[in-house]
C-alpha positions in Angstrom: 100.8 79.3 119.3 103.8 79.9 121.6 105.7 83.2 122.5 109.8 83.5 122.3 111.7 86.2 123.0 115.2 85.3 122.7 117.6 83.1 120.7 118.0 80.5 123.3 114.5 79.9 123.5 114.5 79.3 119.8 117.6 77.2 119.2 115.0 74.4 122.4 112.8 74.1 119.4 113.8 70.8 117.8 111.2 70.2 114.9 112.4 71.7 111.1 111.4 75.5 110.8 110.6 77.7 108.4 110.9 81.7 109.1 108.8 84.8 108.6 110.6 87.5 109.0 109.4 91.4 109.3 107.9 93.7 111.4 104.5 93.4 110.6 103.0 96.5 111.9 99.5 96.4 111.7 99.7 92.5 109.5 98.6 94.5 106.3 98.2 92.6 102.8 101.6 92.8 102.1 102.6 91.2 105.6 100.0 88.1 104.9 101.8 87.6 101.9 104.8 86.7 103.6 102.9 84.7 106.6 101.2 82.7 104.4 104.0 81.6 102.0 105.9 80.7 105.2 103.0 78.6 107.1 102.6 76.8 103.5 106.5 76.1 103.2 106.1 74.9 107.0 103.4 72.2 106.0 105.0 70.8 102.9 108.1 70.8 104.7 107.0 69.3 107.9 108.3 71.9 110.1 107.2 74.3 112.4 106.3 78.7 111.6 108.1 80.9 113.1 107.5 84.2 113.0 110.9 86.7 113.5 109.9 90.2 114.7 110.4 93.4 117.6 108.5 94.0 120.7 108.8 97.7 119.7 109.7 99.7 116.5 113.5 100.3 116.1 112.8 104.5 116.0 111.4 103.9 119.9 115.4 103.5 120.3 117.2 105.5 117.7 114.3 108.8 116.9 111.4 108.2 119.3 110.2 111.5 118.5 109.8 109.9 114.9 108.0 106.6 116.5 105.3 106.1 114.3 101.8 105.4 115.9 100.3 101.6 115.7 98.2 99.9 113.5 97.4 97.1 116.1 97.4 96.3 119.7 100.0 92.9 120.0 97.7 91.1 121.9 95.2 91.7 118.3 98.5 90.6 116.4 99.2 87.5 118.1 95.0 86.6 117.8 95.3 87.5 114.0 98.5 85.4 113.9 97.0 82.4 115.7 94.3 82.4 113.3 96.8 82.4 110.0 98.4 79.0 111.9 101.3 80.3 113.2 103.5 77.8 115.4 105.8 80.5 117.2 106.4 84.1 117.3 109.8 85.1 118.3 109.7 88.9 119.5 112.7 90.2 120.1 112.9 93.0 123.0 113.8 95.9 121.5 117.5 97.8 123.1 120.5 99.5 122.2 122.2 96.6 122.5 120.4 94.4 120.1 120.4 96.8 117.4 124.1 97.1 117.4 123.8 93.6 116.7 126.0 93.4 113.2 123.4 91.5 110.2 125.9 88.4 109.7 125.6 87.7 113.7 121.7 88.0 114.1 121.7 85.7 110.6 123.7 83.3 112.5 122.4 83.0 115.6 118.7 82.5 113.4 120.5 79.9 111.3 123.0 77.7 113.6 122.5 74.3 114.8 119.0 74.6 113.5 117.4 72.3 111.0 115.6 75.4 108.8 114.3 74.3 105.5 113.4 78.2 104.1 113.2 81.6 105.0 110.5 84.3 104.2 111.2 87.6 104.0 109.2 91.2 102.0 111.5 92.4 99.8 111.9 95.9 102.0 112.9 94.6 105.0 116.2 95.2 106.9 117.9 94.4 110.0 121.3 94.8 111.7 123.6 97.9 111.6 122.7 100.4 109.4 120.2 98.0 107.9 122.8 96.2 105.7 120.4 93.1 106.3 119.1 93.2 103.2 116.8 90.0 101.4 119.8 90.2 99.5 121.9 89.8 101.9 120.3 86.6 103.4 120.1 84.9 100.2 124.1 85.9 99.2 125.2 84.6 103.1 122.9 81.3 102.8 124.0 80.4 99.0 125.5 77.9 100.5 122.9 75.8 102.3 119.9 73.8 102.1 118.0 76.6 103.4 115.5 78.6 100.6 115.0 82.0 100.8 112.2 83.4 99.5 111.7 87.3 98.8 107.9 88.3 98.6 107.5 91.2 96.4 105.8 94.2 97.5 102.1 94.0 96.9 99.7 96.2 95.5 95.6 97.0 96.4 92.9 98.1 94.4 92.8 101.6 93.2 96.3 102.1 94.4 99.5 102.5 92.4 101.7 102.4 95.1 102.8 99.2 97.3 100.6 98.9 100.2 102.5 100.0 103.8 101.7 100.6 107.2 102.9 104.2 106.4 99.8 104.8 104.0 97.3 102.7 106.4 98.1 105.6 109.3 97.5 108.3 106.5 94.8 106.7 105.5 93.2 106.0 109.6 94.0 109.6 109.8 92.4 111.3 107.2 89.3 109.2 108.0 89.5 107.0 105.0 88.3 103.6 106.4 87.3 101.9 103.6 90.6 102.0 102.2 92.2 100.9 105.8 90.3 97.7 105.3 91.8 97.3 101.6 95.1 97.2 102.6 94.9 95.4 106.0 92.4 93.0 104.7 89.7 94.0 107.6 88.9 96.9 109.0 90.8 99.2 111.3 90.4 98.0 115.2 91.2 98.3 118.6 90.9 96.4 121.8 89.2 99.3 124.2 88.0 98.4 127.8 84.7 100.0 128.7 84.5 102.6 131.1 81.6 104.8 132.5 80.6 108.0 130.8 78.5 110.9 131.5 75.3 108.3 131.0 73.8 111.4 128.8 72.9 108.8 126.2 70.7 106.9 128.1 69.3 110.1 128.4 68.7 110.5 124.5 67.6 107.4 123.4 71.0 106.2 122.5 73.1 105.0 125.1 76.8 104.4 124.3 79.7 102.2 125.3 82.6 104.7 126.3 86.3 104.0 125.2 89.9 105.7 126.1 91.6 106.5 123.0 94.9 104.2 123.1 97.7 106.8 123.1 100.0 104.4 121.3 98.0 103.7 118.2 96.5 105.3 115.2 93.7 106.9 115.6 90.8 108.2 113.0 89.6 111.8 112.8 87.0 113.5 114.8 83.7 112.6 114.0 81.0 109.7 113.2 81.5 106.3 112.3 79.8 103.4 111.7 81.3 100.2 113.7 81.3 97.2 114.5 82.1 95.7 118.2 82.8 92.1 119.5 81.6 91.8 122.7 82.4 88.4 124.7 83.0 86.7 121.3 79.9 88.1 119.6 79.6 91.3 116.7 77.2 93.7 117.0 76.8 96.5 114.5 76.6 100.1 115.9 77.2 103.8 115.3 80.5 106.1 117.0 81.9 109.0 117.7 85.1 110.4 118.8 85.9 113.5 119.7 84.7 115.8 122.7 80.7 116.0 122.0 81.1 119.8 121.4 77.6 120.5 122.0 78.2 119.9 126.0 80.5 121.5 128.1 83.3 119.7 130.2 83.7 116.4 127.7 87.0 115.1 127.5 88.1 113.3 124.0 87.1 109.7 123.9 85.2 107.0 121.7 81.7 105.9 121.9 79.5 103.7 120.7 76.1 103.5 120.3 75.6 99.3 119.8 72.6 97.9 118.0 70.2 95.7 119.7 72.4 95.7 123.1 71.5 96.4 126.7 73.9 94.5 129.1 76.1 96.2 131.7 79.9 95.6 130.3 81.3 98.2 132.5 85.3 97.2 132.7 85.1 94.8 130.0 87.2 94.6 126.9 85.7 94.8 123.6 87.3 95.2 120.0 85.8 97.8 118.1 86.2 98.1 114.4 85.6 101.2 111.8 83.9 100.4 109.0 83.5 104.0 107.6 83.4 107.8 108.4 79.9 109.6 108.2 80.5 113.0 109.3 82.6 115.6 111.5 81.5 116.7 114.7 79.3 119.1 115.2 78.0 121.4 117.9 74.1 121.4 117.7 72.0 124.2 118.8 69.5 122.0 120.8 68.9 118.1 122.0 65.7 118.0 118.9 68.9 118.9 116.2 71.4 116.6 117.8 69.2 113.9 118.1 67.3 114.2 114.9 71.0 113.8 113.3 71.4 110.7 115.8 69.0 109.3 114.1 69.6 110.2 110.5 73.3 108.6 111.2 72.0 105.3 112.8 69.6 104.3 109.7 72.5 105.5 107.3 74.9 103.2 109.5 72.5 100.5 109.5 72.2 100.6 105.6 76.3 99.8 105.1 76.5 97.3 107.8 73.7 95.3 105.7 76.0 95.7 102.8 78.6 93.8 104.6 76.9 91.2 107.1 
C-alpha cells in the first residue's frame, strides 16, 4: 500500500480506480462498510483502491477548541487499511486553503483525466465549502459519466438504535464501556504506546508492569482497571492495566500500565499496541500492600477468565 498526499500524485496513477471516500476516524463498522464495497468494486473492475481522506480533522482548522480526540493512531489506520487491501491512501494535508476549496473543484480534480470506474462514499459525508459536498451531490455532478457512485447507508450495531459513529465510540472509550467500543469498531479499542521505565514498584509486588504515556491526542478510557491485551514484536499476550495515578503512593504521575501474562523480557523503548478488552474497576487507594495486592490478584484471575472467553 502506497501513501499520496496531493492531486498530482494521484492523477501519476495510470491503472482504473475506484474511490473510498471519508474520514474514517477510528475505521469503525460503518467506515468498513464503505472500504470494503470499494476494494470489491476495485477487483471486479480491474482497478486500483483508493482511499480519499485528511491528515487532520477539518475542526483542527476552523474550532480546534471543538477538535474531537482520536480513535486511532494513522500509523494503526494505515496497518488496518493494508490489511482490508487497500492500493492507495490519498491524505490530503489539512489548511485553510484547501478547505476553501469549492465541492465542484475538489470533484474535479478527483475525477479529470482519470479512468474511475465508481465512487464510494457513507451517506453522511461532506466536503468543500460549507459542506455542500453532499453524496448527492457527487451522484447529480457525475450523472453524466461512466463513473458509479455508490452511497453506503449508515449502519447499525447490536443493542444500538442509533447509526454507529466515531462520536458514540469516544463516549463510549470514555465512560469505560469497552465492550461496546469493540461492537462498533469491529476490535477493541487500541493504541500504539512506547514503553518507558517506571517506578519498578511492581517488580516489587509480584506484578511487574509495562509503563505507557497516555497519547494526548487520542481518546482515552476512564481511571481504573482493565483487562488487555498487548502485541509485542508481533506476538499477543493477555494481561491486566491500570490508568490513572496509583493513588495509594505518593508522587505518581497519570499513565498506563500493564501487568503482561507469562512475560519477562526487557522492552524498555519499544513500541507495543495495547488493546482494552473491558473495565474491571475504579481506582482505588488501599490502606496497605496485603489489600492492594490481594485486589491485584483478585483482578488478574478475573482478567484471565474473559481473555479465555475470547482466545
Amino acid at each position: 500500500m502506497k501513501l499520496l498526499y496531493s492531486f498530482d500524485e494521484l492523477h501519476q496513477i495510470q491503472e482504473k480506480k475506484v474511490y473510498a471516500l471519508g474520514t474514517f476516524d477510528g475505521i469503525h463498522k460503518g467506515h468498513q462498510s464503505v472500504i470494503k464495497e470499494a476494494v470489491q468494486e476495485a477487483k471486479a473492475s480491474n482497478a486500483v483502491t483508493i482511499i480519499i481522506t485528511f491528515e487532520r480533522h477539518p475542526l483542527s482548522i476552523l474550532n480546534p477548541e471543538r477538535l474531537p480526540k482520536t480513535l486511532l493512531a494513522p500509523a494503526m489506520m494505515d496497518e488496518i487499511l493494508d490489511e482490508m487491501n487497500v492500493d492507495y491512501i490519498l491524505r490530503f494535508p489539512m489548511t485553510q486553503d484547501f478547505l476553501n476549496i469549492e465541492a465542484s473543484v475538489f470533484l474535479d480534480n478527483l475525477c479529470k483525466e482519470q479512468d474511475i470506474q465508481a465512487i464510494v462514499v457513507g451517506e453522511n459525508f461532506t466536503f468543500g465549502v460549507q459542506g455542500k459536498g453532499t453524496p448527492i451531490f457527487i451522484k447529480e455532478s457525475l450523472s453524466n459519466t461512466n463513473i458509479q457512485v455508490i452511497i453506503k447507508p449508515l449502519m447499525t450495531c447490536d443493542g444500538h438504535e442509533k447509526a454507529v459513529s466515531s462520536t458514540m465510540i469516544r463516549q463510549a472509550v470514555k465512560e469505560g464501556r469497552m465492550e461496546d467500543a469493540t461492537n462498533m469498531l469491529g476490535r477493541p479499542f487500541q493504541f500504539v504506546g512506547t514503553v518507558i521505565k517506571g517506578d519498578q514498584r511492581g517488580r516489587i509486588l509480584g506484578f511487574p508492569t509495562l509503563n505507557f504515556r497516555l497519547p494526548n491526542e487520542m481518546a482515552i478510557p476512564p481511571d481504573g482497571v482493565f483487562v488487555n491485551r498487548v502485541r509485542i514484536d508481533g506476538k499477543w499476550y493477555g494481561g491486566v492495566g491500570n490508568i490513572g495515578d496509583n493513588p495509594t503512593f505518593k508522587n505518581q504521575y497519570h499513565r498506563c500500565e500493564v501487568h503482561v501474562f507469562d512475560f519477562n523480557q526487557d522492552v524498555y523503548g519499544k513500541e507495543v499496541l495495547v488493546q482494552f478488552i473491558s473495565y474491571l474497576r475504579g481506582e482505588v487507594k488501599f490502606d496497605n500492600l496485603d489489600a492492594l495486592i490481594a485486589q491485584m490478584k483478585l483482578d488478574e484471575a478475573k482478567a484471565l477468565s474473559i481473555l479465555k472467553t475470547i482466545d
